[in-house]
N, C-alpha and C positions, 0 to 999 in steps of 0.2 A: 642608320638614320633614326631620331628620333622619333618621337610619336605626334610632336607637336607642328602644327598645318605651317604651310610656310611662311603665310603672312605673318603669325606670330613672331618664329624665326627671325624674320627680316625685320618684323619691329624693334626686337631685344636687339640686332646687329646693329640698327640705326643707334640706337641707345650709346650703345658702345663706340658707333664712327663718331659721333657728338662729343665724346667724352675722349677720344684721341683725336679732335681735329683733323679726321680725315674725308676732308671733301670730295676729294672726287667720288668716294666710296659712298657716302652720303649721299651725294645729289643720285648716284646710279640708287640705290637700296629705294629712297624717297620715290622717284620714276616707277620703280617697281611696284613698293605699295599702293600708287595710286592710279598702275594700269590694274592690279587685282581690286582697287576698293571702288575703279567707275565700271568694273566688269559685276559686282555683287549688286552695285546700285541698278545697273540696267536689268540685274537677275529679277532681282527685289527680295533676295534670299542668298545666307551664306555660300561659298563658292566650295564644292568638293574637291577633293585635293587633284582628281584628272583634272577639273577643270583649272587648278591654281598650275598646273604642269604646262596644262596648254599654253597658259597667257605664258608663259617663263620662253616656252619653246619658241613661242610667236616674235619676242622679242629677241630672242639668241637670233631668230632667222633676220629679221631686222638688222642686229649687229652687224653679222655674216655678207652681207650686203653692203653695209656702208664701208668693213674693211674691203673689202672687192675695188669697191668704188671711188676708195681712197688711195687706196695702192695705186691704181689703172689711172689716177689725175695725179699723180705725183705729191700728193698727203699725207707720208708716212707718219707725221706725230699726230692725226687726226686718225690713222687707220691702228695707232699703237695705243689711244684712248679708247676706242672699242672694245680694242683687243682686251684690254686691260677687263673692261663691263664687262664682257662675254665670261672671264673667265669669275668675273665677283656675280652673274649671274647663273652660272653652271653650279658653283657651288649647292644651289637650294633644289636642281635638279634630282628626281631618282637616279640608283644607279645606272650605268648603260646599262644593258646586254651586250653580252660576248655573241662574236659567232655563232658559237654552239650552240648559248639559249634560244636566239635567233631561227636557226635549223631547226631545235627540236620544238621551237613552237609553230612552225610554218609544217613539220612533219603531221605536225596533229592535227592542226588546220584542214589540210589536205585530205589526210583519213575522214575527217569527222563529215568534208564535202561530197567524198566519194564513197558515204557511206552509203549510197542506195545503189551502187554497182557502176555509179556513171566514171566515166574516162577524163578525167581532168587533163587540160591542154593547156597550149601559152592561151588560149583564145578567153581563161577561166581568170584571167591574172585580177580583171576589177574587183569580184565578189568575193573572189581568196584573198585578197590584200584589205578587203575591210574585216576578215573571220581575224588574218592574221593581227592587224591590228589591235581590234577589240580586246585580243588574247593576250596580245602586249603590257596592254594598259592594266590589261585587271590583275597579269600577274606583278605589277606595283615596277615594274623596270619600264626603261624609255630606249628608243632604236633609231638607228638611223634611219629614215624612210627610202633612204637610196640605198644602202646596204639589204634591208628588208627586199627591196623590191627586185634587186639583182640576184638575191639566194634565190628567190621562190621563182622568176624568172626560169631559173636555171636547173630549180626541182620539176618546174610544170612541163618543163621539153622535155624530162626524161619516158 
């Protein structure tokens, strides 16, 4: 992934869907810049790149949704236009985490909460799911939050 923030990114690809006439890609890229440019307006300051992640993620879940919704009312070339977004707005995502990065950041998590001798349990799952998150984020990858929350589930009952 390059260095450069995604708005950017997404500016220079608008450039380019302009310049192939590719509108649907266009209107989705356009949508996007201007859920990141009325998020910096209400900041009243540039947007950091967790924060250009979240807006991306907010709107994947959005997608996620209306293909659901589209499917389940019999819309499949409305739920295959989503589809289509979803996947031209994944691209400016970080990378996932695997599994394993998954595991061994929810491992550390765990340590870092039971460092004072206490016995972490399912009962611990809300405070450990923000350590794990946080730890997500900062190390620059993105997770599934259902996948996340079923490993550590499944670490905190051991």
């Amino acid at each position: 992934m390059s260095d450069e923030s995604i708005g950017k990114r997404i500016q220079t690809d608008i450039v380019t869907a302009m310049k192939a006439k590719d509108e649907h890609k266009l209107t989705t890229l356009r949508m996007v810049k201007s859920a990141l440019k009325n998020k910096e307006i209400d900041k009243r300051e540039p947007l950091t790149d967790a924060e250009e992640t979240q807006i991306l993620t907010t709107l994947l879940k959005q997608r996620r949704e209306s293909v659901e919704s589209f499917t389940k009312g019999g819309r499949p070339e409305l739920a295959a236009k989503e589809t289509e977004e979803i996947a031209m707005i994944e691209a400016y995502m970080p990378q996932a985490a695997s599994e394993d990065e998954v595991r061994t950041i929810i491992h550390g998590a765990i340590e870092h909460l039971a460092a004072g001798g206490a016995k972490l349990g399912p009962k611990d799952i809300g405070p450990a799911m923000k350590v794990v998150q946080q730890r997500i984020l900062s190390s620059g990858l993105r997770a599934d939050g259902k996948m996340v929350s079923e490993i550590l589930k499944a670490e905190l009952a051991k």
